[in-house]
C-alpha positions in Angstrom: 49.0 -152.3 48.9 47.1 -150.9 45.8 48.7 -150.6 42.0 47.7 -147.0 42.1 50.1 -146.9 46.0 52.6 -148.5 44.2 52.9 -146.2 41.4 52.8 -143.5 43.0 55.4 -144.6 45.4 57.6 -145.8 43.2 60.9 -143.1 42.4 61.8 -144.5 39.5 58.2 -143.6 38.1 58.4 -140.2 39.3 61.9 -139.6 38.0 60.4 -140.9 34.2 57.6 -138.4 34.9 59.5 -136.0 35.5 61.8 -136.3 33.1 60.0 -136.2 30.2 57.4 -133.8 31.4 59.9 -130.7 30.5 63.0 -132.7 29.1 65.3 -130.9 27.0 65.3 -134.9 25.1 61.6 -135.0 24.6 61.4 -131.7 22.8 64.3 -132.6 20.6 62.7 -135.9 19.8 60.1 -134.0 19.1 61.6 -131.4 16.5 62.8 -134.8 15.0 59.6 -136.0 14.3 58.2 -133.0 12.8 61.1 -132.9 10.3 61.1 -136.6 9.4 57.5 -137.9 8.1 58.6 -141.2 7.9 59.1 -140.8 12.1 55.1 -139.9 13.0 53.9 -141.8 10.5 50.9 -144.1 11.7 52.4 -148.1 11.2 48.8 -149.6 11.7 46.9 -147.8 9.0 47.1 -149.4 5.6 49.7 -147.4 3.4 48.4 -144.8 0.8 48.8 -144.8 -2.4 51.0 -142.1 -2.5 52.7 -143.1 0.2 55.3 -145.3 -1.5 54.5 -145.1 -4.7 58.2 -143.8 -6.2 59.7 -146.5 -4.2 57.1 -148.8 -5.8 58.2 -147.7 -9.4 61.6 -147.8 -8.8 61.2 -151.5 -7.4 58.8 -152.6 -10.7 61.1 -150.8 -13.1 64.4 -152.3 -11.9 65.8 -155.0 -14.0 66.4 -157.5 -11.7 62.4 -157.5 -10.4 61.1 -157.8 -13.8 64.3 -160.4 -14.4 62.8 -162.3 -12.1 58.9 -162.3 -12.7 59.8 -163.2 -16.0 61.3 -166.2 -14.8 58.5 -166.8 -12.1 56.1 -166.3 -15.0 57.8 -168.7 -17.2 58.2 -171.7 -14.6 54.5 -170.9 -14.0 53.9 -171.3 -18.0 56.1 -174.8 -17.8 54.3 -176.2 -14.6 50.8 -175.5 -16.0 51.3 -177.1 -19.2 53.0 -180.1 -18.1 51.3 -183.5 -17.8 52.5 -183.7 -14.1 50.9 -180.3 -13.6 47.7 -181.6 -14.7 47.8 -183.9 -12.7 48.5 -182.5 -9.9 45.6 -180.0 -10.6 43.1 -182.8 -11.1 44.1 -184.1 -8.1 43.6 -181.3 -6.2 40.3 -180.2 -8.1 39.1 -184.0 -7.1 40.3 -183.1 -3.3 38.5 -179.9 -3.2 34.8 -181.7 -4.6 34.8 -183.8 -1.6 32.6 -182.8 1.5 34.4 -182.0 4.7 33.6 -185.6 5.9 35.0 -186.9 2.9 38.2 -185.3 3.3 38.5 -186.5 7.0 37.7 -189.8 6.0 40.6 -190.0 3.4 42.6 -188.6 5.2 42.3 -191.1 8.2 42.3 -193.4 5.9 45.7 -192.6 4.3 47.7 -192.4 7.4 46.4 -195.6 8.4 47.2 -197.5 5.3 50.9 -196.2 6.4 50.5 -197.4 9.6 49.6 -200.7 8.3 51.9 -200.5 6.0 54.9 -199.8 8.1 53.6 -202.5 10.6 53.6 -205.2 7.5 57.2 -203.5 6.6 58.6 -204.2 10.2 56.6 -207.4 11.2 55.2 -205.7 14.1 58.7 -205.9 15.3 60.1 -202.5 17.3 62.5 -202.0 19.7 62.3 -202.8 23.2 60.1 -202.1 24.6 58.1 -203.9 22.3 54.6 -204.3 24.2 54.7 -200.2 24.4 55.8 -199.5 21.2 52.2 -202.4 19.8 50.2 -201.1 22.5 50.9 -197.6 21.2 50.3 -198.6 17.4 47.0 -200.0 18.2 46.0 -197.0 20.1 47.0 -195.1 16.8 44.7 -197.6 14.3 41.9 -197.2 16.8 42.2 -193.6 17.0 41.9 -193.5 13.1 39.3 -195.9 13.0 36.8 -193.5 15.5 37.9 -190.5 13.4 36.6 -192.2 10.2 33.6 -193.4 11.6 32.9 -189.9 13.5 34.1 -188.1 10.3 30.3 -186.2 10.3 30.8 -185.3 14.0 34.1 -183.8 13.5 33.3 -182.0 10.3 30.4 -180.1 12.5 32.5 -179.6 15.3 34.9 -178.5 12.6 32.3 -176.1 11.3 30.9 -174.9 14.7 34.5 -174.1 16.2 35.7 -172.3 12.8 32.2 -169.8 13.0 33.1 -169.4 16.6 36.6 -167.5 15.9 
C-alpha cells in the first residue's frame, strides 16, 4: 500500500477536506484575519520598523525600564572600574591571545591539576569499588595527557569541523 492509497482512503482526510473546502468556520476565520493584522502577519520575516515602534516607545519611556538600565548601567560603571574587574579583563584578554592549541593545552592542563589534586586530597582512596574507581582516574589523566599532546590535531579538527557547519 502506497502513501498516496492511504490518503486517499483515509475518511478522516476526506472529512478535513471537506470540511474546510466550503466551511462556514474557514470563512469566518478568514473575516478574522482580515480584520486583525496582527492575525496574517508573517512570524518569520524580521519585524519592521514601524511595526512595533509605539510599543517600543512606550517600553523605553516607562519608568521602570529606564529605572532599570540605569541601574544595569551603573553596576556596569562599578565592575569596570574595580580592581577585580581588571583583572578579570586581563585575564580574559591573556585567554583570548592564546592560539587555539594554546587554549586546549591549558585547559587539559587545568582539569588535570584537579584531578591530581583531588587524588593527593583523597590518597587515591575511593569507595568500593576501588580498582574501578583508580582504573577509571587513570583513564581520565591519560585521556588529558593525549589531548595535550594532540592539542594541534584537535585545534585543526576543531577548525575543519566548525567550517563544515
Amino acid at each position: 500500500m502506497t502513501w498516496e492509497s492511504l490518503t486517499e482512503s483515509s475518511h478522516v482526510l476526506r472529512a478535513w477536506r471537506a470540511a474546510t473546502s466550503g466551511s462556514v468556520v474557514v470563512a469566518a476565520l478568514r473575516r478574522l484575519v482580515a480584520r486583525v493584522p496582527v492575525l496574517g502577519r508573517d512570524v518569520q520575516r524580521a519585524p519592521g520598523e514601524s511595526d512595533d515602534r509605539a510599543a517600543r516607545v512606550v517600553i523605553e519611556n516607562s519608568a521602570i525600564v529606564r529605572g532599570a538600565a540605569a541601574v544595569v548601567a551603573r553596576i556596569d560603571d562599578v565592575c569596570r572600574e574595580s580592581q577585580t574587574g581588571r583583572r578579570v579583563s586581563a585575564i580574559g584578554d591573556r585567554w583570548l591571545a592564546l592560539t587555539l592549541p594554546e587554549r586546549i593545552r591549558l585547559g587539559a592542563l587545568t582539569l588535570l591539576s584537579a584531578l591530581a589534586v583531588h587524588v593527593l586530597a583523597t590518597r587515591f582512596a575511593a569507595p568500593a569499588p576501588i580498582l574501578i574507581a583508580r582504573v577509571a582516574w587513570s583513564i581520565v589523566a591519560a585521556l588529558l595527557i593525549g589531548v595535550m599532546v594532540g592539542a594541534e590535531a584537535l585545534a585543526a579538527a576543531w577548525v575543519d569541523w566548525k567550517s563544515r557547519r
